[in-house]
C-alpha positions in Angstrom: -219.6 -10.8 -43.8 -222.4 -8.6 -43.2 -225.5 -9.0 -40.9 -228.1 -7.0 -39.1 -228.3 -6.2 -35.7 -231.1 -6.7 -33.2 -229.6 -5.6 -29.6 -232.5 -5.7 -28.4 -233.5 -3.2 -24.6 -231.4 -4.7 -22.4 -228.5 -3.9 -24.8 -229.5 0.0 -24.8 -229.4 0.1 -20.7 -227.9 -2.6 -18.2 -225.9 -4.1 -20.9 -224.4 -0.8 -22.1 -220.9 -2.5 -22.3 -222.5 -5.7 -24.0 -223.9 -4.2 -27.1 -220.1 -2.1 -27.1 -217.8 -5.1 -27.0 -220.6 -7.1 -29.9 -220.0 -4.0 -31.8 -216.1 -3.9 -31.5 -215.7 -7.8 -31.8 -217.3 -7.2 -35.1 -215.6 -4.1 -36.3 -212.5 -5.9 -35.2 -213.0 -9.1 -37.3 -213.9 -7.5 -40.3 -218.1 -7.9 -39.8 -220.4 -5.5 -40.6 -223.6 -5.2 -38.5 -226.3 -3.4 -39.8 -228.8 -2.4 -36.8 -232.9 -3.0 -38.0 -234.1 0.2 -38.1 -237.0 1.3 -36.1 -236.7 -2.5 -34.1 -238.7 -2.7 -31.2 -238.9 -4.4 -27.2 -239.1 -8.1 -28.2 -241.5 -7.9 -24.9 -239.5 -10.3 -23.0 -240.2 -10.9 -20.6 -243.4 -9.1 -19.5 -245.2 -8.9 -22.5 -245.5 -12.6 -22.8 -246.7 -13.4 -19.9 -249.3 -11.0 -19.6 -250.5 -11.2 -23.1 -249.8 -13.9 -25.4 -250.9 -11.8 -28.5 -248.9 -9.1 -27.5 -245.9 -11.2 -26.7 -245.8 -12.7 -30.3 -246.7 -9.4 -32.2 -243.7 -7.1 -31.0 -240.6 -9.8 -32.3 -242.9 -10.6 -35.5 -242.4 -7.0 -35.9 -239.0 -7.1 -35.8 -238.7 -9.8 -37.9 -241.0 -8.5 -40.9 -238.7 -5.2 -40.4 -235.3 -7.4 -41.1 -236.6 -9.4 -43.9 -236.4 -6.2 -45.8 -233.1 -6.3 -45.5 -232.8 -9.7 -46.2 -230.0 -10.3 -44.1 -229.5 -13.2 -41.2 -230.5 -11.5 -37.6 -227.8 -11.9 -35.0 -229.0 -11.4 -31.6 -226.9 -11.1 -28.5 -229.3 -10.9 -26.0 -230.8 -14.4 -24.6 -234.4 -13.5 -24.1 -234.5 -12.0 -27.5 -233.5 -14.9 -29.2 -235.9 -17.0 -27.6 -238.8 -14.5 -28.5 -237.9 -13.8 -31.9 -237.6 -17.6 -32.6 -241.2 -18.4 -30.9 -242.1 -15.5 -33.6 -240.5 -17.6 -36.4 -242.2 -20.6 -35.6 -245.7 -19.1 -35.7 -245.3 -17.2 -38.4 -244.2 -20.2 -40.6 -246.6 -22.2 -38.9 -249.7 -20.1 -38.4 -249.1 -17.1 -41.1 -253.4 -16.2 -41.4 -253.8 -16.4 -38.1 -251.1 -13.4 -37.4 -253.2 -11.9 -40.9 -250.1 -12.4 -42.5 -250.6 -14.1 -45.9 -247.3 -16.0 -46.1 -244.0 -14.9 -44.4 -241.4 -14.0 -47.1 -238.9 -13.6 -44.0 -235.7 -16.5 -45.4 -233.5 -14.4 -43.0 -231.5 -16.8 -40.2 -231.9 -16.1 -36.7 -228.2 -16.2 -34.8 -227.5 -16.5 -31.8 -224.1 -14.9 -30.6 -222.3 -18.2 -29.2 -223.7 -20.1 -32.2 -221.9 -17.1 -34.6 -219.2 -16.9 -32.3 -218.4 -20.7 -32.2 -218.3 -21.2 -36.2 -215.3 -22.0 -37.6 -215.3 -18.9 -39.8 -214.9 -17.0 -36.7 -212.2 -19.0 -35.3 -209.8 -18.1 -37.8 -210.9 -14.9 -37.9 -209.8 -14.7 -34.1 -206.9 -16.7 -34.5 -205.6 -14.3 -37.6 -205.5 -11.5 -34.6 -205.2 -13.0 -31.4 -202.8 -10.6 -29.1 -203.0 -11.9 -26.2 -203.9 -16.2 -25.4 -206.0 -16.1 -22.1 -203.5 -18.7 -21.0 -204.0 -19.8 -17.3 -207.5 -18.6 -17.1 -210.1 -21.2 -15.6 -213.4 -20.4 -16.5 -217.2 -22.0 -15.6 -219.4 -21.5 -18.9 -222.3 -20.5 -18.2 -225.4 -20.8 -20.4 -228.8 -20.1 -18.1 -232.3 -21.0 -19.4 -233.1 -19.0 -23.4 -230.9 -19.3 -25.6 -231.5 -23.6 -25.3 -234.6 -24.2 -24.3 -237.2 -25.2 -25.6 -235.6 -27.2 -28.4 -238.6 -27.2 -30.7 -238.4 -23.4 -30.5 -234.9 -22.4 -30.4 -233.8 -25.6 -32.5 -230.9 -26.1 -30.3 -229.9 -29.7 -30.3 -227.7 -30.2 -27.6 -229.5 -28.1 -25.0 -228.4 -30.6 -22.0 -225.0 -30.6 -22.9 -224.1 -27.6 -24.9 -220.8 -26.5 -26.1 -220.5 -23.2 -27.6 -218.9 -20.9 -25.1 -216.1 -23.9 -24.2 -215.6 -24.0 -27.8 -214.8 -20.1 -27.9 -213.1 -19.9 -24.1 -210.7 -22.1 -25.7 -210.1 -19.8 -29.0 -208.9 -17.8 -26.9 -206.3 -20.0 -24.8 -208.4 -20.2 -21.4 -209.5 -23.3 -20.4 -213.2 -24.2 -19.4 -213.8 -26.0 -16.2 -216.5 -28.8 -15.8 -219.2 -27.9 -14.1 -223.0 -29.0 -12.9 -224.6 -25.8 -13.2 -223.7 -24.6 -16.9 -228.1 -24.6 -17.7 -229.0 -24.1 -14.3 -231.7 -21.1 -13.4 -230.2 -17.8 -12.4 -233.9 -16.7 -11.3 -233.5 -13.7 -13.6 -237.0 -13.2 -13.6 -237.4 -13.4 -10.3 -234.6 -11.6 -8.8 -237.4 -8.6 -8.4 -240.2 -10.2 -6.8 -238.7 -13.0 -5.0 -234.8 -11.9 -4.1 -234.8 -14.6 -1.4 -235.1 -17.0 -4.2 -232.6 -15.2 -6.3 -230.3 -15.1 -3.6 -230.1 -18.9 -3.1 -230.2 -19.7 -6.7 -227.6 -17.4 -7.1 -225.2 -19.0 -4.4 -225.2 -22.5 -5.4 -224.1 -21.4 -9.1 -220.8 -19.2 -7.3 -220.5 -22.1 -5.0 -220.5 -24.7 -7.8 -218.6 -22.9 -9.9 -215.6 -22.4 -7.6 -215.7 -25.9 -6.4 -214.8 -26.9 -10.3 -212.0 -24.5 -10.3 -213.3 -21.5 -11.7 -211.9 -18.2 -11.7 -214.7 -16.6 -12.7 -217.8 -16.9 -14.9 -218.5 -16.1 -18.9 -222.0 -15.8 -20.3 -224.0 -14.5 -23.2 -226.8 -13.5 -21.5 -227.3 -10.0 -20.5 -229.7 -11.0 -17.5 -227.6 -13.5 -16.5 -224.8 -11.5 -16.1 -226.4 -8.4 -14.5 -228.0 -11.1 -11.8 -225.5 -13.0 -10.8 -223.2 -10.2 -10.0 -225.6 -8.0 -8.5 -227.4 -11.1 -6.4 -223.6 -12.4 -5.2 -222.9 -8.1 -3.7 -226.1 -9.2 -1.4 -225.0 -12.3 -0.1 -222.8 -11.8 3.4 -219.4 -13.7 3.3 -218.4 -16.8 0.9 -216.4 -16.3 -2.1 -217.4 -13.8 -5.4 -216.8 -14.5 -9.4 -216.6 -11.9 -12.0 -218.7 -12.6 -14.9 -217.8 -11.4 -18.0 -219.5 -11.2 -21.0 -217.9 -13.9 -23.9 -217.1 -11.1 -26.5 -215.3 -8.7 -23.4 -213.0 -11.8 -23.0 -212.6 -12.3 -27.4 -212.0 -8.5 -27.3 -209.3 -8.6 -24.8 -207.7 -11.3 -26.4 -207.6 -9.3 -29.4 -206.5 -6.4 -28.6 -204.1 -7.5 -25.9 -205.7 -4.9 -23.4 -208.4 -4.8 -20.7 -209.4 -0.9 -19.9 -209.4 0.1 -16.5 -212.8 1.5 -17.5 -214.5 -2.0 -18.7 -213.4 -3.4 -15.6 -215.3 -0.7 -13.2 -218.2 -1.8 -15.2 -218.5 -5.2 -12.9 -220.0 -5.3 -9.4 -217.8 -7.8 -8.5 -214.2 -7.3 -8.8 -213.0 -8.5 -12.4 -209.6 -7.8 -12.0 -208.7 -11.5 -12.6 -208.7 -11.1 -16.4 -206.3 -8.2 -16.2 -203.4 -10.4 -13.9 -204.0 -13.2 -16.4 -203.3 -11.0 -19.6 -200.5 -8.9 -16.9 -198.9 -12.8 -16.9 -199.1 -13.6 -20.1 -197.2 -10.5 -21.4 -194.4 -10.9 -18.6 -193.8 -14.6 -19.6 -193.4 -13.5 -23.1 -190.9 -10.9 -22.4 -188.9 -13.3 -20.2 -188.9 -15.9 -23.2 -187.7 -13.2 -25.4 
């Protein structure tokens, strides 16, 4: 299988570890990602909402750059998706307006839990698995862009999604039932208003943990970097790891969780590592 690559900015800085454990996942299934050259800032989430023009031009960019290679896009990053998809459906829609006489572009936009969740992938992961995630209770969490809004991003089952409970469980963990798998995370507000943050923040931890959770998975890189950092500001209560879905597949995989990925999280994340620690003893006493 072969696909380009849009990681998009956050991927380059905050999300270091993201774009590393896309890239590995993929090397490790057999996948081969070819990067867009010269891509762009999508210009989520600023440029959007300062400029509509603006906002639409930079991911039409990107996407006139990958139909050259006429290869389906997979996107990691959230916000990205969302923006390169609004692109798609002017383009199509609107082509002279963007003085574009007809977009050629035939190339799919992916997301990562929608590529992640095919079957295709499944017994890719199941062909390698080292290490089931048995034991491992974990709150799916999906935030605002990768579902919404449907008549952009084409997702169907927005309300009640079930991508990441479809992969948690390739990989033997089992995902809890939760209220607040689309909730807000106030990413884009965690700047100017970190009061609101805050809050936001602390009913997703509390809700999680209520369900059972051990700590959180996501495929958003703003997500991620929110709710850990928001939960390190909040005095008392209890703190979840969240990990990024591909960090958990690559564990799996590989049967090993680096002392080096783990330092990456704010809040501790050494959950992952007793579960796998289990696992392995279990199997040892069984044999």
């Amino acid at each position: 299988m072969k696909l380009s690559y849009y990681p998009g900015c956050s991927l380059q800085g905050t999300a270091l570890d993201y774009d590393k454990s896309v890239r590995e996942f993929c090397s490790l299934v057999g996948v081969e990602l070819v990067e867009i050259p010269d891509w762009n800032c999508c210009g989520a989430s600023s440029a959007h909402m300062t400029r509509h023009e603006v906002g639409m031009r930079l991911p039409m960019r990107n996407l006139l750059l990958a139909a050259e290679l006429g290869l389906d896009i997979l996107v990691p990053c959230a916000a990205c998706f969302q923006r390169l998809k609004a692109a798609e459906k002017s383009l199509r829609e609107a082509p002279e307006y963007w003085d574009v006489e007809r977009y050629q572009g035939n190339c799919r936009i992916i997301h990562i839990s929608t590529f992640l969740a095919s079957q295709a992938i499944n017994e890719a992961i199941q062909q390698r698995i080292s290490n089931l995630l048995k034991g491992m209770k974990l709150g799916c969490y999906y935030g605002c862009l990768s579902l919404r809004h449907p008549k952009i991003t084409g997702v169907s089952n927005f309300e009640q999604p079930e991508s990441l409970e479809t992969i948690v469980r390739y990989v033997g963990a089992e995902p809890v039932p939760w209220s607040h798998r689309t909730e807000c995370c106030s990413g884009s507000l965690t700047m100017a208003r970190p009061d609101i943050a805050r809050r936001l923040v602390g009913d997703l931890v509390e809700a999680a943990v209520r369900a059972g959770a051990d700590a959180l998975v996501t495929d958003c890189p703003m997500c991620q970097v929110n709710v850990e950092s928001r939960q390190m500001d909040m005095a008392g209560g209890p703190r979840l790891p969240v990990y990024f879905v591909t960090e958990l597949i690559n564990a799996a995989l590989t049967g090993d969780y680096p002392a080096k990925q783990k330092r990456l999280h704010l809040v501790d994340a050494g959950v992952l590592s007793a579960v796998m620690q289990e696992n392995h003893r279990s199997r040892e006493e069984t044999v």
